[in-house]
N, C-alpha and C positions, 0 to 999 in steps of 0.2 A: 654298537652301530644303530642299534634302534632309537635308542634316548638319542644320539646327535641327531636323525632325522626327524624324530619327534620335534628337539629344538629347533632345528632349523623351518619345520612345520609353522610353529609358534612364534615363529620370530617374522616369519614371512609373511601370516595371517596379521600380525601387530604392524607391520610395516604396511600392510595395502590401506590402512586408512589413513595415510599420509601422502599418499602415489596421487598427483592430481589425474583428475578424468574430467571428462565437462559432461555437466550434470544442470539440470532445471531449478531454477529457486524462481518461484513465488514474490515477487517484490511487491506488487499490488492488489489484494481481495477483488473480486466483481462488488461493483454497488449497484444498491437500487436503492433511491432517496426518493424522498418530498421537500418541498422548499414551502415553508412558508413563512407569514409575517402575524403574530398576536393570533396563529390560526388559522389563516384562512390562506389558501395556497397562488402561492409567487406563480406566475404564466408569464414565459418568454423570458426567464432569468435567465444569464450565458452562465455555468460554471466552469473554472477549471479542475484539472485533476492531475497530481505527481503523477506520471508515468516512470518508475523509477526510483534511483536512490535519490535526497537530497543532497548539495553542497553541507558539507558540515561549519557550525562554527558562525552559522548568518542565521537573519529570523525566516522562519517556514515561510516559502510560497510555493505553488507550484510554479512558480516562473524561474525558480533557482534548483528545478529537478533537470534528471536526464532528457526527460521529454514531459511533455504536456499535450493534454487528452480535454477539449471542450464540449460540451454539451449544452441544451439551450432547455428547460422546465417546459413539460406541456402546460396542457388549463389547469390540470389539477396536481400543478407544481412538481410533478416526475420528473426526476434523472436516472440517467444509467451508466454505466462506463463498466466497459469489460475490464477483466484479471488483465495484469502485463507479469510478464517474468524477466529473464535473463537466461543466459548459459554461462556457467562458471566451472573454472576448474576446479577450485576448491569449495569445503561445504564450509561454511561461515553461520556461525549460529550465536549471534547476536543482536540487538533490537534497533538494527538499521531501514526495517520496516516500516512505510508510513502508508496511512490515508492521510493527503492533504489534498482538500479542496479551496478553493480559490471563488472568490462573487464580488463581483466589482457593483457596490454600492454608495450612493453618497461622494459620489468623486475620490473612494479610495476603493482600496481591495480589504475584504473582511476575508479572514484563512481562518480554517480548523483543521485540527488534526491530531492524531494519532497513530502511536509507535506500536509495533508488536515484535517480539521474538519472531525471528522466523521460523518456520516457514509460516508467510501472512494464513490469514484464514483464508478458505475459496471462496464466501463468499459473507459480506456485510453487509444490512438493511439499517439505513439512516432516516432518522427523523429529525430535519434542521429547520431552526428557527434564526430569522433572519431579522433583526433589531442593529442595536448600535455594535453588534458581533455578531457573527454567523458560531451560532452553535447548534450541536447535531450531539445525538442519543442513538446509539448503535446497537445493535443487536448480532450477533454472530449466528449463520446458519448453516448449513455442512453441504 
């Protein structure tokens, strides 16, 4: 009698991580960036930000996430955008994760970005340079 309820113990413990619940996932880090150009920091750039998962299958913008989160560079080129998450029933541990930013320069949109395992980090500090690409150098802080 013991060993069956043991297994049935076992068996029940193995099966709750299967049982959906809703639960918090992390889709997007908090950022604090700087925007600049050869150096010397961008004032009054708009950037966007993935709020969200991407469309898969298409090129990164934030205009083909769930939502989109704008912000404008002070003088000394700062952004910021707070964490966004979700409520999900299941835990999904895959690298559907992004920072992507968006900067409409030169008559198009320049994007960067990157994937993480989930759950994202809480929080990222970028340093983006803005040429004929918007590229950013990340740092991870807890």
């Amino acid at each position: 009698m013991r060993a069956a309820t043991f297994l049935l113990l076992m068996l029940a413990a193995g099966l709750a991580g299967c049982v959906p619940f809703p639960h918090y996932e992390l889709t997007q880090p908090e950022v604090d960036g700087v925007l600049a150009t050869a150096g010397t920091p961008r004032a009054g750039v708009m950037i966007t930000a993935c709020q969200g998962l991407p469309e898969y299958g298409r090129a990164f913008s934030p205009r083909r996430c769930d939502q989109v989160a704008s912000t404008t560079t002070d003088a000394q080129g700062r952004f910021h955008f707070e964490r966004h998450g979700r409520v999900s029933l299941f835990l999904i541990m895959d690298s559907a994760t992004y920072e992507i930013l968006g900067v409409q320069a030169g008559g198009g949109e320049r994007v960067w970005y990157r994937g993480y395992w989930r759950p994202a980090p809480p929080h990222v500090d970028l340093n983006c340079e803005l040429n004929e690409q918007l590229v950013c150098q990340s740092s991870q802080t807890p």
